[in-house]
PATORGU-927042 format. One record per residue: x, y, z of N, C-alpha, C in turn. Coordinates in steps of 0.001 Angstrom, whole numbers, plus 500000, padded with zeros to 6 digits. Layout:
PATORGU-927042
XYZXYZXYZ...
END
This chain:
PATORGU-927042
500852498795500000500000500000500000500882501248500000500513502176499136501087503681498951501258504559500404502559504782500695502785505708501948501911507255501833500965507407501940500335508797501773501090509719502449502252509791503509502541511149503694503752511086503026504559509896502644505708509938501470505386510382500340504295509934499831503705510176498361503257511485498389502940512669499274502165513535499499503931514500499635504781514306500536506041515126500261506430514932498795506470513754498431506842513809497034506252514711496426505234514718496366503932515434495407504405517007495510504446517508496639504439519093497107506593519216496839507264518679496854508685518618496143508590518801494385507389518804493948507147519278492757506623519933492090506645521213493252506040522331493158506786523390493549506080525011493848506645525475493909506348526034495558506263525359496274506027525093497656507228523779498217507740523590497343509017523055497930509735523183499181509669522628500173510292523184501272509252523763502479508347523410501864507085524437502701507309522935504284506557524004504944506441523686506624504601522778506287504441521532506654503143520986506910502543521174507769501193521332508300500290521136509386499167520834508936499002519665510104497674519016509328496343520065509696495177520218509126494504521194509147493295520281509468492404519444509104491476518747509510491156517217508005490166516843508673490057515482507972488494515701507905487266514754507263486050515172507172485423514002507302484146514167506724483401512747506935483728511760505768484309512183505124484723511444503830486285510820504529486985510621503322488466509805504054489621511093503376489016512579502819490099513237503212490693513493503968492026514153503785492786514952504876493041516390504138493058517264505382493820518327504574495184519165505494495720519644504533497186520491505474497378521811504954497844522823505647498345524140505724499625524129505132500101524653503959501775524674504078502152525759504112502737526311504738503621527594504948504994527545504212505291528227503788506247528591503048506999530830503018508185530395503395508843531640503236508849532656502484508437532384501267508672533211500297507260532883499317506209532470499674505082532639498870503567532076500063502471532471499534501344532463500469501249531170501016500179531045502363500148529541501992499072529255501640499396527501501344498260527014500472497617525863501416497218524933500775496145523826501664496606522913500440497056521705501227497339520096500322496319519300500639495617518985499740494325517688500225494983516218499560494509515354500389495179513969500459493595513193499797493457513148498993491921512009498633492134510816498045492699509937498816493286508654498999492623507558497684492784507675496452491839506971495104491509505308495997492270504657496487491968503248497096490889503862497782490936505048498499489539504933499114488260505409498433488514505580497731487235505823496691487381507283496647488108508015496826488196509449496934488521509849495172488182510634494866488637511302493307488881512695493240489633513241493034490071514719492638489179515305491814489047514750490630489035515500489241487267516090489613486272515483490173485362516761490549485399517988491499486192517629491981486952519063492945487544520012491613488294519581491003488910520087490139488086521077489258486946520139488561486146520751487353485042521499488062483994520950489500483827522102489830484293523488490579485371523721490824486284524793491323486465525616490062486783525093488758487053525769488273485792526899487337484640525870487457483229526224486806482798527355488054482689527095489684482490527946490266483308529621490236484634529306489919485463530454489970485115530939488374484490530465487840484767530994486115483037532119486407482329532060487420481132532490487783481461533757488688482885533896489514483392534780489601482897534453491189482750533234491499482692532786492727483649532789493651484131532242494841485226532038495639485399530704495999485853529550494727486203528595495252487383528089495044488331527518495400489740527536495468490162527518494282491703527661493651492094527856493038493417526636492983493221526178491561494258524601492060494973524875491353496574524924492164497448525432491795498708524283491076497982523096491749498818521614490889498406520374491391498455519161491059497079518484490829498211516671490351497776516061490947498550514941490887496621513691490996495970513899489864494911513042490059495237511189490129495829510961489723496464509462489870496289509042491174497145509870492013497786509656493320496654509986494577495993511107493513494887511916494931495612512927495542496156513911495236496604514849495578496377516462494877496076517654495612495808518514494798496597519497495674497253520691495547497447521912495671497075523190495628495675523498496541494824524865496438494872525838497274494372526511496795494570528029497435494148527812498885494523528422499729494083528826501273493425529844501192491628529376501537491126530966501505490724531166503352492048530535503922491784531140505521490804530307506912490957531011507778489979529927508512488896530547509305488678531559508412487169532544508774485359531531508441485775530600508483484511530237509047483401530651509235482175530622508210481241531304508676480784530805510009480912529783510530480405528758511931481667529877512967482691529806512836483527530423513575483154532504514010483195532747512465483034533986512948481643534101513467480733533485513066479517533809514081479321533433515388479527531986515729480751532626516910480668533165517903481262534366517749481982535515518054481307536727517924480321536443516192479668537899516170478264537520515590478011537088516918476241536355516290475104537372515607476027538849516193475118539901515300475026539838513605476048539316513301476539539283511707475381538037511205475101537459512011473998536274510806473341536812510073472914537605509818471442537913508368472715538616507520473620539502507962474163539519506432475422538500505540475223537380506670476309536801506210475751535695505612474218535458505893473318534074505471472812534823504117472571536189504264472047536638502710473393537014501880474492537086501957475493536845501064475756535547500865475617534313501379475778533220500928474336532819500522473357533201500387472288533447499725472309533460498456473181534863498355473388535388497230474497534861496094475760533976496765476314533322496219475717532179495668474606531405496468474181530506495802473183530808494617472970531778494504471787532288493336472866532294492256473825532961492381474784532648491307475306531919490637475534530518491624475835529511491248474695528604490562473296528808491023472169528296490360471536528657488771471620530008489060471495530741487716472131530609486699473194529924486831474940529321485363474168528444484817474977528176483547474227526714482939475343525993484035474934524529484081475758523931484928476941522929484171477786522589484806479021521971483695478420520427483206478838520329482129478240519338481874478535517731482411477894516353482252478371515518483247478064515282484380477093516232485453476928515918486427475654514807486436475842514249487965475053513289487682473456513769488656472564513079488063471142513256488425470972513404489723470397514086490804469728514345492123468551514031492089467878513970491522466366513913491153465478512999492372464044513110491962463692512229492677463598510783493265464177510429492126464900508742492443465815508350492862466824509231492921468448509175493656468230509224494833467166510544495523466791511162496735466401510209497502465103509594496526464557508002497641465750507284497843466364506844496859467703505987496753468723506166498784468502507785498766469583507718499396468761508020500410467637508144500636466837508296502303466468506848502260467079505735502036466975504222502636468423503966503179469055504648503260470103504062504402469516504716506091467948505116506298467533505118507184467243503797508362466453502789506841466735501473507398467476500656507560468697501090506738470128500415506227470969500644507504471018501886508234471957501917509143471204502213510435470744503539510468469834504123511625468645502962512228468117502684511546466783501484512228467884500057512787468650499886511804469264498277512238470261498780513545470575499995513621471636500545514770471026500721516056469348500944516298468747501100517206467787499847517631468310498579516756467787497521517246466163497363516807465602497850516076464130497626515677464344496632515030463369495477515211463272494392513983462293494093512964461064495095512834460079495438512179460514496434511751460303497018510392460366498456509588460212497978508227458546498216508318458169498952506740458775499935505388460119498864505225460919499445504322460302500039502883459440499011502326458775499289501382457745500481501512457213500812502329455933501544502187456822502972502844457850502873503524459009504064503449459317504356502023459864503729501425460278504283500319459176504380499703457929504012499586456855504702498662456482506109498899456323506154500044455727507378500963456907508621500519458315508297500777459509509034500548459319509410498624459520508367497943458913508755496664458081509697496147457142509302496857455827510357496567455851511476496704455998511937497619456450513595498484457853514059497642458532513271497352459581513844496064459354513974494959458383513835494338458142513337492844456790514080492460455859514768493699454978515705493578455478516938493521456951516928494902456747518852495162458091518992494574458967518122493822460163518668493387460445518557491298459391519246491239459352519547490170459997520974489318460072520824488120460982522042487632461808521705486926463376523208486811464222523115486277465354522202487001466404522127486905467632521090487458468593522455487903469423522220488886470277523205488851471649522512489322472444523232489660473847522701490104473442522884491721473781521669492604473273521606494093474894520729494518475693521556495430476782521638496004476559520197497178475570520394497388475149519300498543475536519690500101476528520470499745476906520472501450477438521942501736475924522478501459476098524303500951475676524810502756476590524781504029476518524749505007478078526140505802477245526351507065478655527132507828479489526699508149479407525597508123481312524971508375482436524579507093481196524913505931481835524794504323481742525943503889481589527274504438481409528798503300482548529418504538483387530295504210484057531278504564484002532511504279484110533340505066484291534857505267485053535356504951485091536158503670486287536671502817485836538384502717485936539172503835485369540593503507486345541530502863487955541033502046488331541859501674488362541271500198487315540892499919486457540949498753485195541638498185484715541529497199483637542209496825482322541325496333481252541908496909479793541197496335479731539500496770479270538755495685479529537326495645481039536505496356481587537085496290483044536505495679483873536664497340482846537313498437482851537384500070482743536138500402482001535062499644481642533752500575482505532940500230483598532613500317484379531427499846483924530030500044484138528833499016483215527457499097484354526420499131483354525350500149484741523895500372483484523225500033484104521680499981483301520781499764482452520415498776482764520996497907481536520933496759482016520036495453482638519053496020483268517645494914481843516824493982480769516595495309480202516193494895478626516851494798478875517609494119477611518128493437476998517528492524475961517613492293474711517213491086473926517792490569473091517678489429471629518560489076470474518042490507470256518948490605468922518787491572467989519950491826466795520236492903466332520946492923466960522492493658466641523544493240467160524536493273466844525093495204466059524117495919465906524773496717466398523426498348467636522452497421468309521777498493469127522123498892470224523131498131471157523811499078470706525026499961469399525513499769469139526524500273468594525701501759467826524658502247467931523911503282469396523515503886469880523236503547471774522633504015471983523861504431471341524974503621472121526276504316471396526737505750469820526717505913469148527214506585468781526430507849469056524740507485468451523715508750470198523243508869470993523996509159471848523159509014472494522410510755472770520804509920473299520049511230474179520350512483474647521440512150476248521858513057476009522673513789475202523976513891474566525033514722473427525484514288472730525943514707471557526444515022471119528097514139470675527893513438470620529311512776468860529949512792468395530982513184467848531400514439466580531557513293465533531213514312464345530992512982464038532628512283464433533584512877464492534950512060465139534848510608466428534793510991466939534306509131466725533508508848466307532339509155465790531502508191464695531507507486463633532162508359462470533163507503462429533864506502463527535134506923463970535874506186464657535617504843465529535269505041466345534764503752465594533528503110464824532631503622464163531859502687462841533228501444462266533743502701461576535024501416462729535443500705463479536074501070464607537201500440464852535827499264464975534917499220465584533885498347464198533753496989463114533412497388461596533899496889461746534630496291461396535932496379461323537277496191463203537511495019463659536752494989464767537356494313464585536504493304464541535120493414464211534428492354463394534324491213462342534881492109460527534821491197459996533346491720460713532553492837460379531135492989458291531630493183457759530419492827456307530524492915456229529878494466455944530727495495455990530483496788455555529541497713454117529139497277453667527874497364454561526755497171454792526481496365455525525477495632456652525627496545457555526553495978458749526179496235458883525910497836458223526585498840457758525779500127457718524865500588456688524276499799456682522753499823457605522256499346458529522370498337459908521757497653460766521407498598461615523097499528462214522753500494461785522303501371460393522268501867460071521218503194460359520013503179460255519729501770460628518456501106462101517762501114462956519085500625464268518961500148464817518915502062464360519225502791464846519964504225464848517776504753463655517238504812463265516192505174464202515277504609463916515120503216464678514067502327466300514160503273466980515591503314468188515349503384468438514735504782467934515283505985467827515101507369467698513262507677466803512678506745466445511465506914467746510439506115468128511490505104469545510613504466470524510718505404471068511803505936471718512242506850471817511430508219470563511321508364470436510284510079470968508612509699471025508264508322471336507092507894473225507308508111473449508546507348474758508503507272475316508407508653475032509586509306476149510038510572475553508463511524474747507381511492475036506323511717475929505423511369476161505625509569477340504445509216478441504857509712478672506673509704480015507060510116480111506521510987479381506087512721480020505860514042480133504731514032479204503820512985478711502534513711480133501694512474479756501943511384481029501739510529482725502042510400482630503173510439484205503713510310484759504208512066483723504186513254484151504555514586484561506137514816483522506828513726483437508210514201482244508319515143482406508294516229481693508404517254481018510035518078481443510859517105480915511974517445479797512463516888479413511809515621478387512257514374477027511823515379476916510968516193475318510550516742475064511515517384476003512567518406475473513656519132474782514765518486475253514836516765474425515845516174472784515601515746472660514393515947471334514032515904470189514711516459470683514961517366469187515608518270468924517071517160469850517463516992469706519251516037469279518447515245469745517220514490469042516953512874467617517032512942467243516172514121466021515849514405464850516492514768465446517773515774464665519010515787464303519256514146465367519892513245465045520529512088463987519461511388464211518339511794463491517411510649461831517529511145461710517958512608460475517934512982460049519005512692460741519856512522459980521395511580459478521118510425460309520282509688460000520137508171458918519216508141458539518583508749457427517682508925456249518400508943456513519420510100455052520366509771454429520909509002454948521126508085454945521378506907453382520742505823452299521359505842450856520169505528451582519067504565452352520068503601452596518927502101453159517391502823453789517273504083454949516371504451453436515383505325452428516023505598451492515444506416451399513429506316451843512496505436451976511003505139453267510680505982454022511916505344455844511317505901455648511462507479455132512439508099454998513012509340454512511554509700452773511149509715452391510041510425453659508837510230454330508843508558454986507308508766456146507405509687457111508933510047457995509035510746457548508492512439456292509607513069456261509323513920455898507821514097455116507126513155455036505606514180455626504407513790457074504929512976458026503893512527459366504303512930459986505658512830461641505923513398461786506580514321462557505797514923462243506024517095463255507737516762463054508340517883463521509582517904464912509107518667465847509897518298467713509819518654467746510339520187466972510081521272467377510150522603468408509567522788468809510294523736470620509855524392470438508645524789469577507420525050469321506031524690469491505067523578469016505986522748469166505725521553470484505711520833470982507160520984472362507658520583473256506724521206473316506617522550474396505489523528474489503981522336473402503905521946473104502567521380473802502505520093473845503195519212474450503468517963475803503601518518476145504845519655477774504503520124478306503275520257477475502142521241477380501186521600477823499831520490477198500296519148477317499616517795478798499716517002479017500936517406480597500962517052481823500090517532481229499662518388482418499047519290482111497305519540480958497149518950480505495721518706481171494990517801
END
C-alpha cells in the first residue's frame, strides 16, 4: 500500500512550495485529509490527500472549482494536481469560518446568510458543467433508505416497513420537486462557506466541499444552508432569507415551500442514515450527538401540511435519537 505522507512530500517537492512547513489542518466525513503549508517566500496554500483506494477522486473538485470560479465565485484555486495519486494543491482561503466567525459575532447572521444566499443564486442561475450526475427524485429516495440500512438496524428495531418508506419518501419527492435542474453543492453549510470581507459582492463567501455536486432541485442547498446540522441558525433568518431567496428568484411560493420542506426532510432522513454508518462503521463516534439538532430541524419540516403522510409514517416507525438511543448506535461501534 502507497505511503500517503511519502507520496504527498513527494507530490508538494514538485512544486513550487518546495520546502514548505506541513500542518495538518482537519480530515472530514469522507476519508480526506487536509494540510496548511507555509512557506517563506510565497502564500500559503492547503494540500488535500483524497486517497483513490479509498474511493476518493480529485478531478470533481477540480472541474467544479474551476466552473464555480469561472462564475466569479470564491472557490479555490488549484494550483497543481497529481489526480492518479489523489493529491491537489489549492489556494488557502483562511479559517474565517462562517460557523467560527459567528461565533463571536452572532450579530453578523442575516448579512452573512444573505450573502451566501446570494452566492448561491449565482451559482444556480449558470448553465451547469456538463456531466453531472442526476439528484432527482429517484436518487433522493435511493439515498433516504440508508435510514433502514443503518439508523433502524443501529437502534435495534426488527420490524420496519421498508417498502411503504420508500413509497411514501417517493411520493412527496416526485409531487413537490418539480421544475428546472440546477447545480446543488450538497453540502452548501457554515462549516463549508468562509468569510472573505476583503472581497467584493459574491466573491465574500468562499466554498469547500463541493466535489460532489449534482443537478437537483434549486431549493436543496438553500435547506443545508438554513436547517443546518452543526449550529443552530435562528428561525428569524431563516424566515427571512428563505423570502429574500423567493422574492429574488421569482420562485412561485407555494411550491417552492413545499419543495424545500421536502428537500429539508429528504436530506435530514439521508443524513440520520449517514452520521450512523460514520460511528457505527468507520468509529466516528461523534456524528450521533448531532442528531438531536438533525432531528429538531426534521420535525419542523414535517410540519409542513405537504409532508402530512411522511409526518404520520415518521412518527410511528423511526424512534427519535434520545441519548438512549444515541448510547446505542455509540454502543454499535464498538461491537
Amino acid at each position: 500500500m502507497i505511503d500517503r505522507d511519502a507520496a504527498a512530500q513527494h507530490f508538494l517537492d514538485q512544486t513550487d512550495w518546495q520546502g514548505g512547513t506541513r500542518r495538518l489542518l482537519a480530515g472530514d466525513a469522507s476519508n480526506r485529509r487536509y494540510e496548511r503549508i507555509s512557506h517563506p517566500d510565497r502564500p500559503s496554500v492547503v494540500l488535500m490527500d483524497a486517497p483513490p483506494e479509498k474511493g476518493e477522486d480529485t478531478r470533481p473538485f477540480v472541474k467544479i472549482a474551476r466552473h464555480l470560479s469561472g462564475l466569479g465565485l470564491s472557490a479555490p484555486r488549484v494550483y497543481a494536481a497529481d489526480e492518479q495519486r489523489g493529491f491537489l494543491l489549492i489556494e488557502d482561503l483562511g479559517d474565517a469560518l462562517f460557523a467560527r466567525v459567528l461565533e463571536h459575532h452572532p450579530e453578523r447572521e442575516p448579512a452573512l446568510y444573505e450573502a451566501a444566499m446570494d452566492a448561491l443564486i449565482v451559482a444556480q442561475t449558470a448553465n451547469p458543467p456538463g456531466g453531472l450526475k442526476d439528484y432527482g427524485p429517484q436518487a433522493m429516495t435511493d439515498a433516504a433508505m440508508l435510514v433502514p440500512e443503518w439508523y433502524i438496524a443501529a437502534t435495534g428495531q426488527n420490524q420496519f416497513p421498508s417498502a411503504e418508506y420508500r413509497a411514501v419518501v417517493a411520493d412527496l419527492l416526485q409531487t413537490h420537486l418539480k421544475g428546472s435542474s440546477v447545480l446543488v453543492q450538497r453540502d452548501y453549510h457554515a462549516e463549508n462557506l468562509l468569510w472573505l470581507p476583503d472581497r467584493e459582492g459574491v466573491a465574500r463567501v468562499g466554498l469547500l466541499d463541493f466535489q460532489d455536486a449534482m443537478l437537483g432541485h434549486p431549493a436543496y442547498d438553500l435547506a443545508s444552508l438554513l436547517k443546518d446540522l452543526r449550529r443552530d441558525v435562528s428561525q428569524e433568518v431563516q424566515d427571512s432569507t428563505l423570502q429574500l431567496y423567493i422574492t429574488r428568484t421569482k420562485a412561485e411560493p407555494t411550491q417552492f415551500r413545499a419543495a424545500y420542506a421536502a428537500c429539508s426532510a429528504q436530506r435530514n432522513l439521508r443524513v440520520l442514515g449517514v452520521f450512523t454508518r460514520l460511528c457505527v462503521r468507520d468509529g466516528k463516534t461523534s456524528y450521533p450527538d448531532l442528531l438531536i439538532r438533525l432531528w429538531r430541524n426534521l420535525r419542523s419540516d414535517l410540519a409542513h401540511p405537504a409532508l402530512a403522510e411522511l409526518k404520520q409514517f415518521v412518527h410511528a416507525h423511526i424512534p427519535e435519537p434520545t441519548p438512549q438511543v444515541i448510547a446505542r448506535i455509540k454502543d454499535a461501534a464498538n461491537g
